[in-house]
N, C-alpha and C positions, 0 to 999 in steps of 0.2 A: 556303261552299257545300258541303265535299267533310265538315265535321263537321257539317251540317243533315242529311246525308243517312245518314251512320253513326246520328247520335242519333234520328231521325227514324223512326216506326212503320211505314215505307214499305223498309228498307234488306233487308231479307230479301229479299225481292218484287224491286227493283232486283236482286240478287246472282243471282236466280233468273231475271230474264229475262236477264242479262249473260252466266251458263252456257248459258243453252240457245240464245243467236243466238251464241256460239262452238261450241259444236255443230250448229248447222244450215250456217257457214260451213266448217266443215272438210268435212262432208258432200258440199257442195254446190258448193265451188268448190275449196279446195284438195286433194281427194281425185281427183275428176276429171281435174285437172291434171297430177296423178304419174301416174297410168294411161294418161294420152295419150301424156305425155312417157317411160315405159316404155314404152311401146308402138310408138315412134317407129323411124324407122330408123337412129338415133344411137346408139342402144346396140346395135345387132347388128353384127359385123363379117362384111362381105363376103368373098368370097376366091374362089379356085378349089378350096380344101379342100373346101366346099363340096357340088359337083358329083362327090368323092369317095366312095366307100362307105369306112366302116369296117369295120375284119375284114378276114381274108386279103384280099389285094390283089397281083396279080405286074405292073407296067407300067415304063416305061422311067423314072420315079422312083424306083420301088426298087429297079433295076440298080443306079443312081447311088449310092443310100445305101449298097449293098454294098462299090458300088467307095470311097464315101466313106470304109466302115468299115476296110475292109481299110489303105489307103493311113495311114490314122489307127494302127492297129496296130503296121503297121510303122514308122512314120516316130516312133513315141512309146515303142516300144523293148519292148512289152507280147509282141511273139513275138519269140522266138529268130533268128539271120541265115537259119537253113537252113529256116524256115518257109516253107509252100509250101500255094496254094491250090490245090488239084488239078481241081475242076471249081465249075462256074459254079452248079449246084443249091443253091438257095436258098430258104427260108420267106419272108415277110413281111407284118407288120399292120400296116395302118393303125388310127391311134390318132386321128387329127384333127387340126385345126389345123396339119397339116406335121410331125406327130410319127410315127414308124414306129420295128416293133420288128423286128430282121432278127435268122432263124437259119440259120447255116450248118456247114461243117468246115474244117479246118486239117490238115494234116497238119504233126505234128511228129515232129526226129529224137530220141528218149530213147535215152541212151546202152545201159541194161540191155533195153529192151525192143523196139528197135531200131524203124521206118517205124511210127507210131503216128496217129491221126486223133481228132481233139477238135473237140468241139460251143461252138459259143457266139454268142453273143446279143446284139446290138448295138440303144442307144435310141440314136434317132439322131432329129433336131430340122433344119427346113429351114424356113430365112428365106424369102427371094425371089429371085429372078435365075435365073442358068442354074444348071443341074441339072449339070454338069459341074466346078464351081468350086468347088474346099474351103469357103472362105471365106462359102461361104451355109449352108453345114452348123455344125452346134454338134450334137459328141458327149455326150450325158449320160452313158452310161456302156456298159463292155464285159463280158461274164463271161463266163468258161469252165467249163462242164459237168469236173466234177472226173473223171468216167468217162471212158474213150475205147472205142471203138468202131473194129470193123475193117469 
């Protein structure tokens, strides 16, 4: 049957309606299907990030990431024993999805230049649960402004 129709003065014509009802089927059913199915509420994730704005942001979430950051500094050996937060003044952006970028000061003691205060910037990444609990935090990373400032 399948070498009647190769040898056959009809096989062009066959080859030409077989391409064009695989193109009118991708058109027409399986194209539609991915759009719908993107389009779905299965691929967007939900959340309370959500209901957040991006950009500057000050609310009792990014108190927490502060305190997150801070406690993270010290306990990871990243400042000095005699490091000391002097006050609560703090930057912070929201990035999305539970990501914030927090900037604050340190005051450190440098031995030649004595009571000295430095800038630095904490990504700081928040799972789910309470906002008081290290354990729902994941630090990506911390830096120090090389300048200090008085």
């Amino acid at each position: 049957m399948i070498q009647k129709l190769t040898q056959s003065k009809f096989s062009l014509l066959f080859l030409a309606i077989f391409i064009v009802s695989l193109y009118v089927m991708l058109n027409k059913v399986v194209v539609p299907f991915i759009i719908n199915a993107t389009d779905s509420s299965l691929f967007v994730e939900q959340g309370k990030e959500e209901d957040e704005q991006l950009g500057q942001v000050s609310n009792e979430r990014t108190t927490a990431a502060l305190a997150q950051c801070r406690t993270s500094m010290k306990t990871d050996g990243t400042l000095p024993d005699k490091a000391s937060f002097a006050d609560d003044h703090y930057e912070a952006w929201a990035l999305g999805s539970g990501s914030y970028v927090i900037r604050s000061s340190v005051s450190v003691t440098d031995p030649e230049k004595g009571q000295i205060r430095k800038l630095f910037a904490c990504k700081i990444q928040y799972k789910q649960g309470d906002i008081s609990d290290i354990n729902n935090w994941s630090i990506m990373g911390i830096d120090f402004n090389t300048d200090e400032y008085n």
